[in-house]
C-alpha positions as CSV (number, residue, x, y, z in Angstrom):
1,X,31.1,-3.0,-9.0
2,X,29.9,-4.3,-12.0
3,X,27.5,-2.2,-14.1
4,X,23.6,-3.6,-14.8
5,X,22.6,-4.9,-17.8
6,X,20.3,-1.9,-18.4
7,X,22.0,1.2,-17.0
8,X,19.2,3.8,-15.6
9,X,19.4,7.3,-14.5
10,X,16.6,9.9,-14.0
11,X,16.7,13.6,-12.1
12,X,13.8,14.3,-11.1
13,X,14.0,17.9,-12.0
14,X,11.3,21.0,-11.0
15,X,9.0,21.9,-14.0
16,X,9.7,24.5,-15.7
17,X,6.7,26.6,-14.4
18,X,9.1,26.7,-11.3
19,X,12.2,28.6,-12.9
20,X,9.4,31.7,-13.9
21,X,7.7,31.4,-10.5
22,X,11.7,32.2,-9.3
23,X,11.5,35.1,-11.7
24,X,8.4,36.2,-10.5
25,X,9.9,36.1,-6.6
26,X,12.9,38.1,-8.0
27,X,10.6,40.6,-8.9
28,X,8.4,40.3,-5.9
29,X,11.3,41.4,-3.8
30,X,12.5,44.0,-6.3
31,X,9.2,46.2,-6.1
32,X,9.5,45.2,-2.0
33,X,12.8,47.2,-2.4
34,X,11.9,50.1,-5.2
35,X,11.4,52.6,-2.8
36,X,15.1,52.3,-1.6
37,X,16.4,53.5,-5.2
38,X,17.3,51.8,-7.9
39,X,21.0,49.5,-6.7
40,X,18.6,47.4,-3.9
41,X,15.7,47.5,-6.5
42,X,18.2,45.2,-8.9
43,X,19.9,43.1,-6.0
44,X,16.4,42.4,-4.7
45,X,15.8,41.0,-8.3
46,X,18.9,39.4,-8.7
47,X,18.7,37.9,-4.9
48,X,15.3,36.9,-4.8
49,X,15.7,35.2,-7.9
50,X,18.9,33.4,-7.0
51,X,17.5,32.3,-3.2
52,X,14.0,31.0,-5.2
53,X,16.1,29.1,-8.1
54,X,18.4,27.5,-5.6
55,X,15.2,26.1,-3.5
56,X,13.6,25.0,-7.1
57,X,17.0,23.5,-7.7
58,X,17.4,21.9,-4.7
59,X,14.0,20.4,-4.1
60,X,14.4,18.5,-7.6
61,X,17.8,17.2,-7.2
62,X,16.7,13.8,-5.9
63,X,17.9,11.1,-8.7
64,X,17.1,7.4,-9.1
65,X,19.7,5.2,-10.7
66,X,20.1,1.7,-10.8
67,X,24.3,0.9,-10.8
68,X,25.1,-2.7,-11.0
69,X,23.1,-4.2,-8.0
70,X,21.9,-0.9,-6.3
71,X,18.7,0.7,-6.5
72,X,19.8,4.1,-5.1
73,X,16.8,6.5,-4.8
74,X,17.4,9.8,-3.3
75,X,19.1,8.9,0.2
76,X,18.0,5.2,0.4
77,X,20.4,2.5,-1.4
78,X,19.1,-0.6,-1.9
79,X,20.4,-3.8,-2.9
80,X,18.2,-5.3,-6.0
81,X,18.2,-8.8,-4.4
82,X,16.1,-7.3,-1.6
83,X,13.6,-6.2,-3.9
84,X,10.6,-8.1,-4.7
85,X,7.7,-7.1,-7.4
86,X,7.8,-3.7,-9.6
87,X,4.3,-2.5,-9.5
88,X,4.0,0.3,-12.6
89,X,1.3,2.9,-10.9
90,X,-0.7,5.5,-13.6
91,X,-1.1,8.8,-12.2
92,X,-4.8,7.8,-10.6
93,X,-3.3,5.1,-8.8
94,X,0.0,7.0,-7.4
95,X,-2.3,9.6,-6.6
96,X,-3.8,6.7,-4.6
97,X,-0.4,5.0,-3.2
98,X,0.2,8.6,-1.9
99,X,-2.9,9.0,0.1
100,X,-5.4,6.5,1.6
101,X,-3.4,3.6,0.4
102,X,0.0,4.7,1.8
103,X,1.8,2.6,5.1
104,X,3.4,5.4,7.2
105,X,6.7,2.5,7.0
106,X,7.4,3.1,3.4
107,X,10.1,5.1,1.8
108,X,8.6,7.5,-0.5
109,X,10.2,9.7,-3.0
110,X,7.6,11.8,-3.8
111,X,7.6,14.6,-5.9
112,X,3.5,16.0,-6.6
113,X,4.4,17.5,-10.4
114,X,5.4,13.9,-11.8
115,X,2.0,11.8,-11.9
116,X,3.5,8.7,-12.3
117,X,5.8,6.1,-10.0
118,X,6.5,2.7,-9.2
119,X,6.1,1.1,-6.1
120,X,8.4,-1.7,-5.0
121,X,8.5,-3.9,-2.4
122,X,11.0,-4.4,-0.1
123,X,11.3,-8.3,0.4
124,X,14.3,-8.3,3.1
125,X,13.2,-9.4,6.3
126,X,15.7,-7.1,8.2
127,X,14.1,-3.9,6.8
128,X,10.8,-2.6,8.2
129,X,10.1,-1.0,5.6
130,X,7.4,-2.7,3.2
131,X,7.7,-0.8,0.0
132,X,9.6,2.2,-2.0
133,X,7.1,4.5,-4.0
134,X,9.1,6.2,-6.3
135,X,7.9,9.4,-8.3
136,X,9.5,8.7,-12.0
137,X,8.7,9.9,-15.3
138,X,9.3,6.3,-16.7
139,X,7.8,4.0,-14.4
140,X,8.5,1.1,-17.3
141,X,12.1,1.6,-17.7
142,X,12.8,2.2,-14.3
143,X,10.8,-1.6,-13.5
144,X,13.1,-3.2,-16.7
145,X,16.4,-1.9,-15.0
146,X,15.3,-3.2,-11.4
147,X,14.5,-6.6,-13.5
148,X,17.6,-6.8,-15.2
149,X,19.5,-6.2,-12.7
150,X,18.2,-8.5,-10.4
151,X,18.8,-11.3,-13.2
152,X,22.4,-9.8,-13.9
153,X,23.0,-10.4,-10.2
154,X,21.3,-13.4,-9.2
């Protein structure tokens, strides 16, 4: 497999708001435990802390890379020749995409605390599915990559 032109990688990672919200459900189940003595008041901390920054973890694990002719978002992988336009959506207009425009066909990786993404459409007649709105952080870079590599394959 031969690499694209412009190589792109993004994780789209929990804010960091997240990782104290864990704290604070560490703590939450700590004081749940207090009255047990002082051992199950620290592995309520310690557990409820872990189990809380595993689900922030795990919920922003999804990453979008574009390697050689693959768009690979999350689960989906895509070849870039069944791509067609890159449409660069602000975070009025993903807000948008994500409601009352939105097809119930469409592959979305969505993630609410990134206010940007790019929507692409899916151009291969086989697939039912009409577009791919993707929550990035660099909607630009991500459209150049799909660009490039669709030109690096062609």
């Amino acid at each position: 497999m031969q690499l694209s032109a412009t190589p792109y990688e993004e994780r789209l990672t929990a804010p960091r708001s997240w990782w104290l919200i864990s704290f604070l459900v560490g703590v939450s189940f700590a004081l749940i435990l207090l009255p047990f003595g002082t051992l199950p008041l620290l592995g309520g901390l310690v557990g409820g802390t872990a189990a809380a920054a595993v689900v922030a973890s795990a919920y922003g694990s999804p990453r979008i890379r574009v390697v050689g002719d693959l768009l690979i978002a999350g689960e989906a992988k895509l070849p870039v020749a069944a791509l067609g336009e890159a449409e660069i959506l602000d975070a009025e207009e993903a807000r948008a995409w994500r409601t009352y425009k939105a097809d119930t066909r469409a592959f979305l990786l969505l993630r609410a605390y990134i206010p940007t993404a790019l929507r692409v459409e899916v151009t291969d007649p086989q697939d039912p599915t009409p577009y791919l709105y993707l929550s990035t952080r660099e909607p630009e870079k991500l459209a150049a990559a799909i660009e490039a590599a669709r030109k690096a394959h062609a």
